[in-house]
C-alpha positions as CSV (number, residue, x, y, z in Angstrom):
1,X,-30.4,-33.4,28.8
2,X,-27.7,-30.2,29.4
3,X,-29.4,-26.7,30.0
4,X,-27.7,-23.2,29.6
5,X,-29.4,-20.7,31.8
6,X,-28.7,-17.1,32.1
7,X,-30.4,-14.8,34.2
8,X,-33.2,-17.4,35.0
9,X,-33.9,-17.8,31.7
10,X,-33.3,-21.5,29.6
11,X,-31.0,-20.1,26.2
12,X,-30.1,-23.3,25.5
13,X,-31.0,-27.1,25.6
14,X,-29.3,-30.4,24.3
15,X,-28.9,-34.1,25.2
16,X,-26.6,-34.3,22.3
17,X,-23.4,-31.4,23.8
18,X,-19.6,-32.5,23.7
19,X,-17.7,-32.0,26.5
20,X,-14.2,-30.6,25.7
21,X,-11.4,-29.4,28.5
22,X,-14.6,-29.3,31.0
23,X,-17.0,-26.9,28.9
24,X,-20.1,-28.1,27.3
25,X,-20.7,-27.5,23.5
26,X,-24.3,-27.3,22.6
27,X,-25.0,-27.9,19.2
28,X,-26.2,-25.2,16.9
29,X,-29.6,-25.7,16.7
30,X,-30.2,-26.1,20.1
31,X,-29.4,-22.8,21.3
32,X,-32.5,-19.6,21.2
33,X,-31.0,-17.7,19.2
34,X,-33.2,-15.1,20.1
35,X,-30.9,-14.1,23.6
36,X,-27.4,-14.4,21.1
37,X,-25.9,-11.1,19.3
38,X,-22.8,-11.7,17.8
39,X,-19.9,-9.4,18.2
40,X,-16.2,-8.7,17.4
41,X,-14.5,-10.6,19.9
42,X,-11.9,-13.2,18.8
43,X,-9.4,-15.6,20.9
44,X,-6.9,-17.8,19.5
45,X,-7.2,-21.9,20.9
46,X,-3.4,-23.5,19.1
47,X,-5.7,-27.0,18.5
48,X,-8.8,-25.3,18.3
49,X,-8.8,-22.6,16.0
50,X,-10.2,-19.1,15.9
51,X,-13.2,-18.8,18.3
52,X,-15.7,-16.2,17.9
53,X,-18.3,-14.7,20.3
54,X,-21.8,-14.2,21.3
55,X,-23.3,-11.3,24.2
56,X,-26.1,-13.1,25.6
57,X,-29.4,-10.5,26.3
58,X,-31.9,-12.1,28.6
59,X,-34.3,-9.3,30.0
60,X,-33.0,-6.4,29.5
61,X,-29.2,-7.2,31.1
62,X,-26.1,-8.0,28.4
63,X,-24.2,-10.7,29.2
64,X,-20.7,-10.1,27.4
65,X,-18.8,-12.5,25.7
66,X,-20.5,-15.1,27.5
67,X,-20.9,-17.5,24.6
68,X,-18.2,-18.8,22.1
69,X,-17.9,-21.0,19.3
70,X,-15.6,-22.4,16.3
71,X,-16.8,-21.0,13.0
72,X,-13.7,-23.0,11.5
73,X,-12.1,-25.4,13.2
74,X,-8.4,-27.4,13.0
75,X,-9.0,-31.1,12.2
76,X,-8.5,-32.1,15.9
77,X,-11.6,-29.8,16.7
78,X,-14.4,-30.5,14.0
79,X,-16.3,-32.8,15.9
80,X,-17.3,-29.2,17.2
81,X,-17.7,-26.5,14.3
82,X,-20.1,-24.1,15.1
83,X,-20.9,-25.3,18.6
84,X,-21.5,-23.0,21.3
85,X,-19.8,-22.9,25.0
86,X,-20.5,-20.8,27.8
87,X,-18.6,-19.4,30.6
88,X,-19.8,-15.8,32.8
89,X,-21.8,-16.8,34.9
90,X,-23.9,-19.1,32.3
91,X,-25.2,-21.8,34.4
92,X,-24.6,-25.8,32.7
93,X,-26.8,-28.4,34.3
């Protein structure tokens, strides 16, 4: 089992992430979506695709950009589609 914690708080939880160039990818459903406010920020992966980002807001402090994923994905990617990474200070155990 993987956990994503932020600011001593659990945002998300799998046994089922993917590990790609050293980052975890949680699935979709596994993250609270309750801490994730999407935003404008986009970056451009060349085998990837276009990721977009999450803030993450844990009690009362904003996190930003601290959460991305692959709405869309190139063909070498889609094992991930929609799964969320985290980098900032997001902690991956």
């Amino acid at each position: 089992m993987k956990t994503a914690k932020w600011n001593n708080v659990v945002i998300a939880e799998s046994d089922e992430t993917v590990v790609i160039e050293g980052n975890h990818y949680f699935p979709p459903s596994s993250i609270k979506k309750e801490f994730f406010k999407e935003n404008e920020t986009h970056t451009t992966c060349h085998w990837k695709g276009v990721a977009s980002y999450y803030d993450l807001e844990v009690n009362g402090k904003t996190n930003n950009d601290a959460a991305w994923y692959y709405p869309e994905t190139s063909e070498l990617a889609k094992g991930i589609k929609g799964y969320v990474a985290f980098w900032r200070g997001v902690e991956v155990v």
